[in-house]
ZAMAR-653739 format. One record per residue (C-alpha): x, y, z; residue number from 1. Coordinates in steps of 0.25 Angstrom, whole numbers. Each point is the difference from the previous one (the first is absolute). Layout:
# ZAMAR-653739
- X  Y  Z  pos
- X  Y  Z  NUM
...
***
This chain:
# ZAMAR-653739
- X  Y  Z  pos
- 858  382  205  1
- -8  -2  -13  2
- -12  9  -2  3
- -8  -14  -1  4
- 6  -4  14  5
- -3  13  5  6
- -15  0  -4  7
- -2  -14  7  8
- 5  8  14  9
- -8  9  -1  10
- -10  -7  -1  11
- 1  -8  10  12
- 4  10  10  13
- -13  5  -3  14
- -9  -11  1  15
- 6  -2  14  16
- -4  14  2  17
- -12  -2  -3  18
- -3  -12  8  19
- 7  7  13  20
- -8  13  -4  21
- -13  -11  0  22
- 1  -4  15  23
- -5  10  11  24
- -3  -1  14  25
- -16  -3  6  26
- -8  2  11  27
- -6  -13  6  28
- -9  0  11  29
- 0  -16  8  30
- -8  -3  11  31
- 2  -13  7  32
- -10  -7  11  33
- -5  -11  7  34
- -16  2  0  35
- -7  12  -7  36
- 3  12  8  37
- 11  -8  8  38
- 13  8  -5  39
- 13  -8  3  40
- 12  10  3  41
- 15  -3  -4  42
- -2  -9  -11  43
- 10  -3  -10  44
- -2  2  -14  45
- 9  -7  -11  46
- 3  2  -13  47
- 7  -13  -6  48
- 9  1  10  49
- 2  14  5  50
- -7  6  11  51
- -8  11  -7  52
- -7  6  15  53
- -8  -4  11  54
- -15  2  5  55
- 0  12  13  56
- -10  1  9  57
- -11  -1  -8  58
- 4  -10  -9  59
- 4  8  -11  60
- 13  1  -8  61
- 1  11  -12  62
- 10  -5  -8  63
- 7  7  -11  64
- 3  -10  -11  65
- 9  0  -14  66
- -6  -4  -10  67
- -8  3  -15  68
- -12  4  -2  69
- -10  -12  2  70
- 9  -8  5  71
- -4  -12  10  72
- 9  -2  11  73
- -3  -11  11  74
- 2  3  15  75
- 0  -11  11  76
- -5  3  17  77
- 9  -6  8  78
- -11  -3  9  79
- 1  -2  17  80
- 2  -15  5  81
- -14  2  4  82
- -4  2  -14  83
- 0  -8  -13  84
- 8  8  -12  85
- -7  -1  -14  86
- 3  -11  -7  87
- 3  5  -12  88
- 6  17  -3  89
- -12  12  0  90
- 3  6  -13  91
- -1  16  -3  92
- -2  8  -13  93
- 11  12  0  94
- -9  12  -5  95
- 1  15  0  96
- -13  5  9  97
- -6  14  1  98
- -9  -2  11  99
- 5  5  14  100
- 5  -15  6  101
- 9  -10  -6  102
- -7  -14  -7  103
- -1  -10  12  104
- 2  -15  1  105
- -7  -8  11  106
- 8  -12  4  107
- -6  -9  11  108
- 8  -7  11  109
- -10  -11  5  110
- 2  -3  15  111
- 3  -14  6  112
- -9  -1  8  113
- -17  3  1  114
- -8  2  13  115
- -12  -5  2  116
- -9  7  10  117
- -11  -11  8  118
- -11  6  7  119
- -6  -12  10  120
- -14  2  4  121
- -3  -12  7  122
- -12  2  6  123
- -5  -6  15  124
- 15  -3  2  125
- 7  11  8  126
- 14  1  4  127
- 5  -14  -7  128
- 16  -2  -7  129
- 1  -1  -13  130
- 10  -9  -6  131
- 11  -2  -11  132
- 7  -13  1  133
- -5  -2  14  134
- 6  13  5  135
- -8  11  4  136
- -1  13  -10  137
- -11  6  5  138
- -12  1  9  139
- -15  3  -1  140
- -6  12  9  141
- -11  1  8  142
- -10  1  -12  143
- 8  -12  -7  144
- 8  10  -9  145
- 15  0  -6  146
- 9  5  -9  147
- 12  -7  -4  148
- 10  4  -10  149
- 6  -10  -8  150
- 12  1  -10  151
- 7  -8  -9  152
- 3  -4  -15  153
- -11  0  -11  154
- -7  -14  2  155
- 4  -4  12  156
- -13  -6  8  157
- -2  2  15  158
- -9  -8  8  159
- -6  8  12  160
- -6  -8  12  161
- -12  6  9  162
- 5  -10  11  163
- -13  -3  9  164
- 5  -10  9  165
- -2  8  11  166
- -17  1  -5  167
- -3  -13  -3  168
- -16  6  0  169
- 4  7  -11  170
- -1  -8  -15  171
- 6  -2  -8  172
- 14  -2  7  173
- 12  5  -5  174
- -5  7  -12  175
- 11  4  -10  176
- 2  8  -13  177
- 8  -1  -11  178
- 8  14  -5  179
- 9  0  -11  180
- 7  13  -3  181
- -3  6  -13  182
- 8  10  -10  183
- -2  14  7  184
- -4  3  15  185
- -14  -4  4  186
- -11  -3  11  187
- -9  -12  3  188
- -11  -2  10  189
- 1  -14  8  190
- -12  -2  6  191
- -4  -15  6  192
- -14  -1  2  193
- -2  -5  13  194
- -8  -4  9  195
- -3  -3  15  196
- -5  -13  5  197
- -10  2  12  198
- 6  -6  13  199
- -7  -12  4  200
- -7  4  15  201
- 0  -10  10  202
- -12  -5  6  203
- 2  0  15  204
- -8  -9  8  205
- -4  7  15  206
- -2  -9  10  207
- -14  -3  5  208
- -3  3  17  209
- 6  -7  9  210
- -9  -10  6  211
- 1  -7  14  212
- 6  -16  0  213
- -2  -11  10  214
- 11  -3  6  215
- 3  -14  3  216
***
């Protein structure tokens, strides 16, 4: 081999040295949940296509990843059925640290479904159903309250029924709200305003004294 030859091997036995001597190995801190302070335990976490760890109990996976300084790598949650998985990667910065924990990466699973918590307070209507697609879903108590919990999709609307058949002194009848379920968990107040029609007394006629007739 010619000095020239040789040179040129060298040289790029040590370039590759030097790229391999570049990559070192980093802490990363992933925590993974559905709400804020919800943690979601055995989630799995991808890089490309390998399966870099998975979330414990807390919802935390400290991964230890290859890589160059500053570096951005991108990580995908494989999120529960009963979650949305981002859309698109979370993407982390590789970086030495000399504080006591790892950098950390938030990602977010965004559940399915959303509850919708209706407090009824139907006022002067005690111990009446209350109806979803004509079925009973709950019931009033003795000071016309209720609570009924309600869950589905983001944007699907409920229509809930104060059925007053039973009370036609109360107006008006068969009062209903509309509920649509929104983004994140929440509450709402239905409260028909109603109102009771006095019963009409009857006017009784007594009978005057009994008076002595001719008999013919």
């Amino acid at each position: 081999m010619s000095k020239l030859a040789a040179a040129i091997v060298s040289l790029a036995l040590s370039a590759c040295a030097g790229r391999s001597a570049d990559k070192s190995s980093y802490e990363l801190r992933v925590r993974v949940e559905g709400d804020v302070d919800h943690a979601l335990a055995g989630v799995p976490l991808l890089r490309g296509a390998a399966r870099v760890g998975v979330t414990n109990q807390a919802g935390v996976a400290l991964l230890q990843m290859a890589g160059r300084e500053g570096e951005r790598v991108e990580l995908r949650a494989v999120c529960p059925e009963t979650h949305h998985s981002p859309a698109t990667p979370s993407v982390a910065l590789l970086r030495s640290y000399v504080a006591q924990r790892a950098p950390e990466l938030a990602i977010r699973c965004l559940p399915r479904k959303r509850q919708l918590a209706v407090v009824v307070m139907a006022k002067n209507a005690p111990d009446l159903p209350l109806l979803y697609r004509g079925s009973e879903i709950g019931r009033t108590d003795a000071t016309g309250t209720a609570h009924l919990a309600l869950e589905s999709e983001p944007g699907h609307a409920f229509e809930v029924t104060l059925d007053t058949s039973s009370r036609p002194d109360l107006h008006p009848q068969l009062p209903g709200g509309r509920f649509v379920i929104a983004a994140r968990d929440e509450a709402v107040l239905f409260d028909p305003a109603l109102t009771v029609t006095p019963r009409r007394r009857r006017h009784v006629v007594k009978p005057g004294p009994l008076l002595p007739q001719r008999i013919r």
